[in-house]
TORGUPA-714546 format. One record per residue (C-alpha): residue in three letters; z, x, y; residue number from 1. Coordinates in steps of 0.02 Angstrom, whole numbers, plus 50000, padded with zeros to 5 digits. Example, Ala and Ser with C-alpha at 12.3 -4.5 7.8 and 13.67 -1.06 7.14 Angstrom:
kolse  zz  xx  yy  vexro
ala  50390  50615  49775  1
ser  50357  50684  49947  2
end
This chain:
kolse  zz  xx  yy  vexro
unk  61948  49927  46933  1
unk  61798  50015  46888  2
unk  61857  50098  46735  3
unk  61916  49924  46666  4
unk  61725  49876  46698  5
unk  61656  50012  46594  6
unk  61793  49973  46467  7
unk  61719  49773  46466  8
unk  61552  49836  46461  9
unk  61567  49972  46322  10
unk  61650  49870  46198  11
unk  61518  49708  46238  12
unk  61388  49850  46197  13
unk  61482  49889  46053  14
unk  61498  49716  45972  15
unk  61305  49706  46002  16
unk  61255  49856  45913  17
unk  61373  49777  45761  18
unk  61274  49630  45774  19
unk  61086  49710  45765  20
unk  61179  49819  45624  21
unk  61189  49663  45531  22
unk  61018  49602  45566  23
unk  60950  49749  45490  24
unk  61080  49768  45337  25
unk  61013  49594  45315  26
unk  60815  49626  45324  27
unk  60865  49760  45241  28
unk  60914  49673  45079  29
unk  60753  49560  45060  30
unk  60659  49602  44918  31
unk  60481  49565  44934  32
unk  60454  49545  44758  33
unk  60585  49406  44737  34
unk  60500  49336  44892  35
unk  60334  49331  44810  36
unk  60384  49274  44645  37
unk  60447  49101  44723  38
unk  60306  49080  44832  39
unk  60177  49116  44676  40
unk  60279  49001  44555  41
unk  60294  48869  44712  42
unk  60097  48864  44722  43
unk  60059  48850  44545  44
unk  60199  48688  44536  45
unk  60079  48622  44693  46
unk  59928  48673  44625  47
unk  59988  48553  44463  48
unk  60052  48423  44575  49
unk  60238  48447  44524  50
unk  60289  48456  44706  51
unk  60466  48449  44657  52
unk  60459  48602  44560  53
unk  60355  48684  44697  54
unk  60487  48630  44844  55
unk  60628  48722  44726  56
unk  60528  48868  44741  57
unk  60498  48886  44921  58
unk  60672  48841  44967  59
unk  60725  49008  44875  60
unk  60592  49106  44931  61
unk  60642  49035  45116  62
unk  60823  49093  45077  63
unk  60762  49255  45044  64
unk  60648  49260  45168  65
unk  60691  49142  45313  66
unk  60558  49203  45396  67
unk  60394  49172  45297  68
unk  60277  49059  45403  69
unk  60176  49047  45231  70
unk  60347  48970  45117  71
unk  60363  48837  45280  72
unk  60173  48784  45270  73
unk  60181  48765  45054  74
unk  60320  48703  45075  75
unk  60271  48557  45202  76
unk  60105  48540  45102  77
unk  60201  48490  44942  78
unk  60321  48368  45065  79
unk  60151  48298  45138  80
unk  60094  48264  44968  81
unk  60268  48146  44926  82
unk  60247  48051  45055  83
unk  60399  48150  45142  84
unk  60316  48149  45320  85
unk  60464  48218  45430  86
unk  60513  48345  45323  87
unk  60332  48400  45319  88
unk  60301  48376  45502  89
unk  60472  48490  45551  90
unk  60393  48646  45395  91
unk  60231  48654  45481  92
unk  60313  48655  45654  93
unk  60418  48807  45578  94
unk  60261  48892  45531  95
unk  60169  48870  45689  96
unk  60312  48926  45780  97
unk  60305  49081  45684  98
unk  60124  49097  45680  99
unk  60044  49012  45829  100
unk  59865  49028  45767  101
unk  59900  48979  45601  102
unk  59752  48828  45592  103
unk  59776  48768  45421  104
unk  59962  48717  45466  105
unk  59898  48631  45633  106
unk  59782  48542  45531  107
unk  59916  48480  45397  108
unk  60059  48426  45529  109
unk  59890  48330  45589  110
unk  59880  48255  45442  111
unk  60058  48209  45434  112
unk  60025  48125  45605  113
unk  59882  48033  45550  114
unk  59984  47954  45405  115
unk  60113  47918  45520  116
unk  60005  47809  45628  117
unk  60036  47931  45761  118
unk  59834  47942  45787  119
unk  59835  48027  45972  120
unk  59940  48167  45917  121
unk  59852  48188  45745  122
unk  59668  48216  45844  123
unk  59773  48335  45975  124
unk  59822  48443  45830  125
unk  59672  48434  45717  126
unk  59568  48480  45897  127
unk  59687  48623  45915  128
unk  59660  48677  45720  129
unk  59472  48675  45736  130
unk  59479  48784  45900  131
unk  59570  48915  45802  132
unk  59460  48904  45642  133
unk  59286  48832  45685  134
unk  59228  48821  45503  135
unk  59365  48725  45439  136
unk  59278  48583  45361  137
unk  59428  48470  45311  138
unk  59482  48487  45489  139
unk  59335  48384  45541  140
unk  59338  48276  45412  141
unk  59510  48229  45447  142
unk  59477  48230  45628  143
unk  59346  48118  45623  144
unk  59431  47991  45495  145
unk  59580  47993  45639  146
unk  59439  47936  45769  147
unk  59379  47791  45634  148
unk  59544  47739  45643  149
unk  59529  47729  45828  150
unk  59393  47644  45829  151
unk  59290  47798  45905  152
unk  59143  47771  45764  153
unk  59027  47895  45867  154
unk  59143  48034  45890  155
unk  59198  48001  45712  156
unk  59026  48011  45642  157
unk  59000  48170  45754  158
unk  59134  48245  45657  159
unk  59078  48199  45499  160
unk  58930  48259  45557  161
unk  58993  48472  45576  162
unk  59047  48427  45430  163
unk  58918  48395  45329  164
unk  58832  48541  45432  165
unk  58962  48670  45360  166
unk  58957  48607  45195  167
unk  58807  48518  45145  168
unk  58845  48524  44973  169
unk  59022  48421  44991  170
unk  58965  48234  44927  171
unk  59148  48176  45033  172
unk  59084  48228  45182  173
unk  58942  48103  45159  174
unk  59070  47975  45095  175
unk  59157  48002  45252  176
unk  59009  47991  45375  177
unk  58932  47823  45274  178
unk  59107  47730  45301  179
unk  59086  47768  45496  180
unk  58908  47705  45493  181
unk  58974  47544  45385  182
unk  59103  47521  45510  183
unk  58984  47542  45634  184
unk  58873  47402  45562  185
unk  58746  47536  45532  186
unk  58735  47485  45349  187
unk  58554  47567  45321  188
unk  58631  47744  45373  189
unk  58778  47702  45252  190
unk  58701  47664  45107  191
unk  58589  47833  45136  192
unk  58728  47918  45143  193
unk  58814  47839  45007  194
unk  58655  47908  44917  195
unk  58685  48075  44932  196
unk  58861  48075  44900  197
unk  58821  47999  44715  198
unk  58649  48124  44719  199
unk  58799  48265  44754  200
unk  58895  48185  44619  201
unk  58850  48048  44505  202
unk  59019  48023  44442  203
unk  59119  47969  44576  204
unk  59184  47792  44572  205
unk  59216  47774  44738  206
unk  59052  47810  44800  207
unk  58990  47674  44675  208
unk  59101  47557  44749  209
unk  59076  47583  44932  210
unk  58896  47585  44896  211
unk  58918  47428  44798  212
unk  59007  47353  44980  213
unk  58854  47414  45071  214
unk  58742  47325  44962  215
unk  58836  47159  44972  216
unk  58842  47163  45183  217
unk  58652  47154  45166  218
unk  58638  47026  45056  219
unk  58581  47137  44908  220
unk  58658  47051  44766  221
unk  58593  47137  44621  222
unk  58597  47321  44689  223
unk  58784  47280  44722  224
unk  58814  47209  44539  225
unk  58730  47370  44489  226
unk  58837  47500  44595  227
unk  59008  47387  44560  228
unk  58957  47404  44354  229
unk  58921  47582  44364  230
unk  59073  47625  44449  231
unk  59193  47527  44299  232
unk  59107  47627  44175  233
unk  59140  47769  44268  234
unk  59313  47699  44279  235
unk  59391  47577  44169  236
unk  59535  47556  44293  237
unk  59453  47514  44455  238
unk  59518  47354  44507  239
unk  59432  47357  44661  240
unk  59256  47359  44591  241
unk  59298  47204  44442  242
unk  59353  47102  44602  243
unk  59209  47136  44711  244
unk  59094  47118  44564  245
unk  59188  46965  44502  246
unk  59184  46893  44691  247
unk  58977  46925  44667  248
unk  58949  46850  44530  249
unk  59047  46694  44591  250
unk  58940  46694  44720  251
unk  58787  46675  44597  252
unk  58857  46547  44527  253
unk  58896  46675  44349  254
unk  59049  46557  44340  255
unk  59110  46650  44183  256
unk  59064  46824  44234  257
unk  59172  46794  44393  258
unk  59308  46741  44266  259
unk  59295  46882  44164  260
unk  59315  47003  44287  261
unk  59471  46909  44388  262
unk  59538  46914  44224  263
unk  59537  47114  44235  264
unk  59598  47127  44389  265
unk  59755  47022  44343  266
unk  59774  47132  44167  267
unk  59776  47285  44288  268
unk  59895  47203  44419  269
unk  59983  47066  44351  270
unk  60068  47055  44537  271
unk  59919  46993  44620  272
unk  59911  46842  44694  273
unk  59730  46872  44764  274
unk  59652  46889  44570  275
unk  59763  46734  44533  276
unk  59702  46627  44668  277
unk  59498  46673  44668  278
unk  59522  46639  44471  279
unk  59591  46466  44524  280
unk  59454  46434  44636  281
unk  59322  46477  44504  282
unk  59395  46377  44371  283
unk  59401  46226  44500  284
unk  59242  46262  44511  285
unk  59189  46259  44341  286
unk  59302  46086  44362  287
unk  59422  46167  44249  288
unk  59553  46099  44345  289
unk  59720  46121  44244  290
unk  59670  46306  44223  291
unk  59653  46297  44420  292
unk  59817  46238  44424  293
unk  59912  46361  44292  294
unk  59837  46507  44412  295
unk  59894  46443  44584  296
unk  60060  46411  44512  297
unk  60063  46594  44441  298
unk  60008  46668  44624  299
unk  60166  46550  44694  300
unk  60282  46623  44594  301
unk  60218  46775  44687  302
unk  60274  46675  44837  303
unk  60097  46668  44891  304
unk  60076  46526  45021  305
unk  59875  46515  45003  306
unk  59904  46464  44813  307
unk  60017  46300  44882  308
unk  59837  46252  44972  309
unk  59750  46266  44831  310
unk  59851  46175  44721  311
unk  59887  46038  44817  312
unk  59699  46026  44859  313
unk  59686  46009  44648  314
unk  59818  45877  44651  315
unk  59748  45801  44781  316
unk  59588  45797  44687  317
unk  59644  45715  44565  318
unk  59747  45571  44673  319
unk  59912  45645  44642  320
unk  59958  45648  44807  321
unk  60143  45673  44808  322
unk  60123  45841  44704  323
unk  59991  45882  44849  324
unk  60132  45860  44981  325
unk  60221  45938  44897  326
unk  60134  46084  44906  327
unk  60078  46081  45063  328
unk  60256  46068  45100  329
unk  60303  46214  45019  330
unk  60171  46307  45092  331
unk  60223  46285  45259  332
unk  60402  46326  45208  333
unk  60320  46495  45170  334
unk  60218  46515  45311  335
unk  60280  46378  45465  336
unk  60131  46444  45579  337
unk  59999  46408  45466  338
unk  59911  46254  45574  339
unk  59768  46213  45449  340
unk  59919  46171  45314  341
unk  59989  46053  45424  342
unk  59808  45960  45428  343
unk  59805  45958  45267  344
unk  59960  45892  45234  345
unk  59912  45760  45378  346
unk  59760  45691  45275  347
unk  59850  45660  45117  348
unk  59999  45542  45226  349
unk  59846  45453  45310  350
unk  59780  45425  45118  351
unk  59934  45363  45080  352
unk  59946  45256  45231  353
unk  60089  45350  45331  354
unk  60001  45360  45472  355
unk  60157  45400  45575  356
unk  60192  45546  45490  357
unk  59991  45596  45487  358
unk  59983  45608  45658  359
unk  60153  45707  45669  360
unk  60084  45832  45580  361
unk  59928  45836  45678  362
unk  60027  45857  45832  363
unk  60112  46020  45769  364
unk  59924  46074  45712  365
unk  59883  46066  45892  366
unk  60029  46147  45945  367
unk  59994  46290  45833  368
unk  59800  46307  45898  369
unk  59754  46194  46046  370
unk  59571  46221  46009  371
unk  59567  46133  45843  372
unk  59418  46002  45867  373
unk  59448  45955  45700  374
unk  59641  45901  45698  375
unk  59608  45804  45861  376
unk  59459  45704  45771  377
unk  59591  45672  45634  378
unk  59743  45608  45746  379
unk  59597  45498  45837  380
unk  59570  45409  45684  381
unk  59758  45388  45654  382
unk  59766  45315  45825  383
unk  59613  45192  45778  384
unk  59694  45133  45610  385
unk  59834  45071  45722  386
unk  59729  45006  45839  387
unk  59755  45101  46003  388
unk  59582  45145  46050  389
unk  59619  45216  46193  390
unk  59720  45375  46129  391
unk  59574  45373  45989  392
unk  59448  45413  46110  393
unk  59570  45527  46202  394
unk  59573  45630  46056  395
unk  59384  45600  46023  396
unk  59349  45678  46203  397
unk  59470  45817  46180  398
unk  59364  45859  46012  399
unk  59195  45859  46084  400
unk  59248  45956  46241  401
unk  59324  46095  46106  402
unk  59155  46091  46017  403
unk  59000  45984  46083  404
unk  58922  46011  45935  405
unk  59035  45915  45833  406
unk  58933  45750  45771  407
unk  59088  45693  45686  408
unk  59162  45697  45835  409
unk  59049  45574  45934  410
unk  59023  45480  45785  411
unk  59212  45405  45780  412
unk  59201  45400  45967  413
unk  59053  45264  45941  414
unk  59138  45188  45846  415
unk  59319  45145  45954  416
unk  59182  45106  46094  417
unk  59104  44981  45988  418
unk  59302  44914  45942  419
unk  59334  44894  46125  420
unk  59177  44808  46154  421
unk  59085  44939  46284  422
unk  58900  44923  46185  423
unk  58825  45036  46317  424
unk  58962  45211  46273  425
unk  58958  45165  46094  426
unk  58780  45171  46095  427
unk  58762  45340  46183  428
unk  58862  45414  46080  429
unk  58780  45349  45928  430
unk  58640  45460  45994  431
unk  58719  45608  46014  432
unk  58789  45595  45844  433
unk  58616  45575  45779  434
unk  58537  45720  45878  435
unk  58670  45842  45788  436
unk  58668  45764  45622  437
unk  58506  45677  45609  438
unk  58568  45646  45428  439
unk  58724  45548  45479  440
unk  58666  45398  45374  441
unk  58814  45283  45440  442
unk  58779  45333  45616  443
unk  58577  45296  45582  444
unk  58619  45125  45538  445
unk  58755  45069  45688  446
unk  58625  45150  45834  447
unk  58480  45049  45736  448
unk  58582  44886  45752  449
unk  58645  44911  45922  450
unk  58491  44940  45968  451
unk  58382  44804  45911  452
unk  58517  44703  45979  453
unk  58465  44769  46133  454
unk  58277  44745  46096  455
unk  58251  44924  46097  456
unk  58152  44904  45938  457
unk  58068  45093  45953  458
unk  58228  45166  45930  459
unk  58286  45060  45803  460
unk  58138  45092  45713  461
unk  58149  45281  45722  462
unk  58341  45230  45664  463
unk  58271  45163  45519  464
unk  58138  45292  45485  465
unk  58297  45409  45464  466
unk  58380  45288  45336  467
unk  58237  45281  45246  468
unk  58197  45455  45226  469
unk  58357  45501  45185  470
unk  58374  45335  45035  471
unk  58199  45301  44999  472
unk  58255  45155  44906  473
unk  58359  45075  45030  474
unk  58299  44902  45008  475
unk  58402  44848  45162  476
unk  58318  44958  45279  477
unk  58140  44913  45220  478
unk  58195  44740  45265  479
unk  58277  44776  45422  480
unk  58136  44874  45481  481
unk  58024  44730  45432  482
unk  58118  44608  45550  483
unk  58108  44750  45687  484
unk  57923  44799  45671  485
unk  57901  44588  45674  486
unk  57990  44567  45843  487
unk  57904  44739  45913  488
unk  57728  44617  45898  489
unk  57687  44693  45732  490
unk  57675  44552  45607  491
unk  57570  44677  45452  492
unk  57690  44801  45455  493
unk  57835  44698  45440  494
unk  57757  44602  45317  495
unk  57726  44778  45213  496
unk  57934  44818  45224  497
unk  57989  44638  45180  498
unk  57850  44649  45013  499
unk  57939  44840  44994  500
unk  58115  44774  45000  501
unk  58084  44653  44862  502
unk  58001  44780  44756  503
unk  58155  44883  44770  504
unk  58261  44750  44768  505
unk  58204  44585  44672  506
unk  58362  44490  44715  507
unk  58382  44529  44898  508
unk  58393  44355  44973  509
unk  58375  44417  45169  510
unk  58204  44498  45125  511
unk  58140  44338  45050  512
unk  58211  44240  45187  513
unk  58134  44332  45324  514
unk  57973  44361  45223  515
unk  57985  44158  45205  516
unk  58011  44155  45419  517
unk  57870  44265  45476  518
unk  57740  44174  45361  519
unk  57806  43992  45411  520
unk  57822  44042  45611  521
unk  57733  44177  45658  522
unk  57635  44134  45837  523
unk  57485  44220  45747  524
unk  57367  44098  45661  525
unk  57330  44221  45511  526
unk  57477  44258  45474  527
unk  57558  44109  45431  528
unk  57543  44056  45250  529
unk  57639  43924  45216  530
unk  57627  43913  45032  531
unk  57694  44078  45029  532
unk  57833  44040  45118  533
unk  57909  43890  45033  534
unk  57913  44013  44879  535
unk  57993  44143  44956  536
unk  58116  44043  45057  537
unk  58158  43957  44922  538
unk  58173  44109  44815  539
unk  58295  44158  44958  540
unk  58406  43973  44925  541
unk  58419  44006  44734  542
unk  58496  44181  44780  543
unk  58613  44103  44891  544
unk  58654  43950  44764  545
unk  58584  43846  44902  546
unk  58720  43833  45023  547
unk  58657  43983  45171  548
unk  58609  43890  45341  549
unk  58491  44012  45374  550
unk  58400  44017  45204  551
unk  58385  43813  45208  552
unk  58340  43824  45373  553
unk  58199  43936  45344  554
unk  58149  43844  45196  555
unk  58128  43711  45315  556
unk  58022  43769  45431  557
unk  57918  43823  45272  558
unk  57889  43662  45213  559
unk  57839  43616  45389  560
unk  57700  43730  45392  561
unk  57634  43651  45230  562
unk  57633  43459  45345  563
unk  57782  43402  45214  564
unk  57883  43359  45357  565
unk  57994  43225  45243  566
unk  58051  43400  45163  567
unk  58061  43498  45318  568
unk  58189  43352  45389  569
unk  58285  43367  45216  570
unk  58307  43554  45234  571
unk  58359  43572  45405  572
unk  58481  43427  45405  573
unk  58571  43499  45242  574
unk  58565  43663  45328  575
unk  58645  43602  45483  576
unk  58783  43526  45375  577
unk  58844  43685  45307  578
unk  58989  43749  45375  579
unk  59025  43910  45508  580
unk  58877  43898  45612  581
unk  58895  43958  45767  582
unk  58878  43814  45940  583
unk  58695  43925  45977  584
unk  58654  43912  45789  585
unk  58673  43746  45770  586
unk  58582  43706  45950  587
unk  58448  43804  45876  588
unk  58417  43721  45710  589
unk  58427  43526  45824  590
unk  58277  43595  45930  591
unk  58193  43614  45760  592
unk  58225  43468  45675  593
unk  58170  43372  45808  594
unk  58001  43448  45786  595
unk  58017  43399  45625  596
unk  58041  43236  45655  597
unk  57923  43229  45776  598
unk  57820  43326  45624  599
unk  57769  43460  45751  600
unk  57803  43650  45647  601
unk  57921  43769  45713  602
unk  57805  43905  45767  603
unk  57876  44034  45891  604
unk  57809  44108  46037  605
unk  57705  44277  46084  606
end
């Protein structure tokens, strides 16, 4: 038994011994110059960027030398620089294997990481790099643009930091650090750094252009014209600087220098729709509007879903409105989740009187975000054109809780108040309307009415000081702030508005008329004229080709100031014959002819 155990164990020793005989026949046969060739002609193909060349090269020097952590780590480098990630990632995990503390290839399969997206493990192995070589800039740099990814703009500009610290002269590492203060909204620090980058070296585009950026987050127009110019001349070819600079002077209202450089971008990348569509927009702007179009529909052939907004806006525009649904149709056929398209789309059926389909549309808007004030103000007015006020001023209320500062909003909720009749919530929210657009002109004049209806003549007045100011000529409101200012006790100023109101407006017959009423029954002695008010009331009858109750009726009351009661008599009973008064109306004009007949005037009271 034992001697067939030392038989076993001799011949396993044996086979061994045959094995490591092989090994070092093997090791034996790699020559070094071979070896060295490869890896020299590898890094000369990398060096020129002919990565295929310089993979060829390592993969025989890795045949002859299966062992060479450097052939893994040139090897990865040119895979990194194709875009090859796992092939690069599984080289550089070769070579650390083979040479633990071999940084730079720690710092590459980092890299490979990063531009993976794999962010956590690309800081764990740029960390690990930098603990093995301490002075590796790049290692920082990368590190830190890893953490800017992250969102970790402190540690990130920490980073950038050591780096500038180890290499001060390096303008990227100043590139780096000004991104992380623009990032950070540090824009100052940025464009300092940005500085010293293009101090470092003048010639870089990039720095131009991120400068440029810089300078257009504060506002600074010019300086970012300036930086976005420099950095074309620098390079002919940068697309991102014409469309920033083209954006700019769009901005300025350079109409044609924004063309011109949109133009650019589209010679330099006919494929996008972007350049296409901010083209469009400028030419609509310039109210160029078949140009506008011939650019959308080049960014939808691009199967851009923005352009079929724009377009059908244009159409819209110009009241071809079953081109714009079309468009907005096709836009959410592209993109079904887009709510503000199905708004759009809404307002052109309610134009063309679907309202049906209007407010199906605004119910998907609503679907697609709850908290759209806007499409709920829309869909309330679709409920008012049918009439079901209710529902309106459900939606109205949904819009103003969404957004209480929505004037629109309370505006149409006044107004489906007013159409059910409640005075008191239209009026209210006539107000509020006012207080957040105190140049709603339409809401101005419905609180002013409503509320000299109410006798609240201050209000109305202040109404009416807000018409005014915003249409100084606004004969109408001279006159109806006359009437007010007359019933508020204060017959010279309303005699001031009426005289106004005819200035503006020489054939205004309810400024004459009330002019005519003030100076024929005004309770105050002084005032009355009643000369002047049988020419202006009947001024006010010609205007109305003599056949307005109100306008005879005042005319009436004129001539009774004057004692030619015969006349007065004659007025009033021609006015009372026209037709439409109201029961109160015509009760009215009896009490006053019966003065009249009685030749008593019809003077109201204090």
């Amino acid at each position: 038994m034992e001697a067939s155990l030392r038989k076993i164990l001799l011949a396993v020793i044996c086979l061994a011994s045959v094995g490591l005989a092989v090994i070092l026949v093997k090791a034996c046969y790699i020559n070094p110059r071979q070896v060295a060739t490869h890896e020299r002609d590898g890094y000369m193909h990398l060096k020129k960027n002919e990565f295929d060349l310089a993979i060829d090269d390592f993969d025989q020097a890795l045949q002859l030398n299966s062992i060479s952590a450097p052939g893994y780590s040139y090897r990865g480098l040119a895979y990194l620089q194709k875009g090859e990630l796992d092939k690069a990632i599984a080289d550089f995990s070769q070579a650390i294997q083979l040479n633990p503390k071999d940084g730079p290839s720690r710092a590459n399969r980092g890299i490979a990481y990063a531009r993976q997206g794999d962010l956590d493990k690309a800081i764990t192995e740029l960390t690990e790099s930098i603990r093995l070589e301490p002075g590796d800039v790049s290692a920082y740099d990368y590190r830190g643009k890893a953490r800017l990814q992250k969102g970790q703009t402190e540690d990130a500009i920490t980073d950038f930091t050591r780096a500038i610290q180890l290499n001060p002269r390096n303008p990227a590492g100043y590139g780096s650090r000004a991104a992380a203060y623009f990032q950070g909204g540090e824009v100052d620090k940025a464009i300092s750094d940005f500085n010293e980058a293009i101090r470092l070296n003048p010639n870089d585009a990039a720095s131009h252009d991120n400068r440029g950026s810089a300078y257009l987050r504060n506002g600074d127009l010019d300086r970012a014209i300036s930086d976005f110019t420099d950095a074309i001349q620098l390079n002919t070819n940068d697309i991102v600087a014409y469309g920033n600079r083209g954006l700019i002077y769009g901005r300025k209202s350079d109409l044609d220098g924004a063309i011109a450089d949109f133009s650019e971008v589209i010679r330099l990348n006919p494929k996008s729709p972007s350049a296409y569509n901010y083209r469009a927009m400028t030419f609509t702007q310039k109210g160029d509007l078949d140009k506008a179009i011939s650019d959308y529909s080049a960014s939808i052939e691009l199967k851009d879903s923005t352009a079929c907004l724009g377009r059908g806006a244009i159409y819209a525009r110009k009241g071809d409105l079953d081109n714009a649904i079309a468009d907005f149709t096709q836009a959410i056929q592209l993109n079904p989740t887009n709510a503000p398209v199905y708004e759009y789309r809404a307002q052109i059926y309610a134009q063309k009187g679907a309202v049906d389909l209007a407010m199906t549309d605004l119910t998907q808007a609503l679907q697609l975000n709850p908290k759209n004030a806007r499409a709920c103000i829309l869909r309330g007015r679709c409920h008012a054109q049918k009439g079901e006020w209710n529902k309106a001023i459900a939606d109205y209320t949904q819009a103003i809780e969404l957004d209480p500062t929505d004037a629109a909003a309370f505006h149409n909720r006044a107004l489906a108040y007013a159409a059910k009749g409640d005075a008191d919530k239209s009026l209210d929210d006539f107000a509020d309307a006012i207080r957040l657009d105190p140049d709603d002109l339409e809401a101005l004049t419905h609180h002013a009415a409503a509320s000299y209806l109410k006798g609240n003549f201050d209000k109305a007045i202040a109404d009416f000081n807000g018409i005014i100011r915003l249409r100084p000529k606004d004969s109408v409101a001279y006159c109806d702030r006359g009437y007010t200012w007359y019933h508020k006790g204060q017959p010279d100023k309303a005699l001031s508005d009426l005289n106004e109101s005819i200035r503006l407006d020489p054939i205004g017959a309810n400024s004459y008329n009330d002019l005519a009423w003030i100076l024929a029954t005004c309770p105050t002695d002084s005032v009355r004229n009643g000369k002047q008010a049988v020419q202006a009331a009947t001024k006010a009858c010609e205007l109305t080709q003599w056949n307005n109750a109100h306008s005879l009726g005042t005319l009436a009351a004129s001539y009774a100031e004057t004692g030619d009661f015969d006349r007065a008599v004659k007025y009033q009973m021609q006015a009372m014959a026209v037709r439409g008064l109201t029961d109160k109306e015509r009760e009215e004009m009896q009490k006053r002819l019966a003065l009249f007949v009685k030749q008593q005037p019809a003077h109201e009271l204090p």
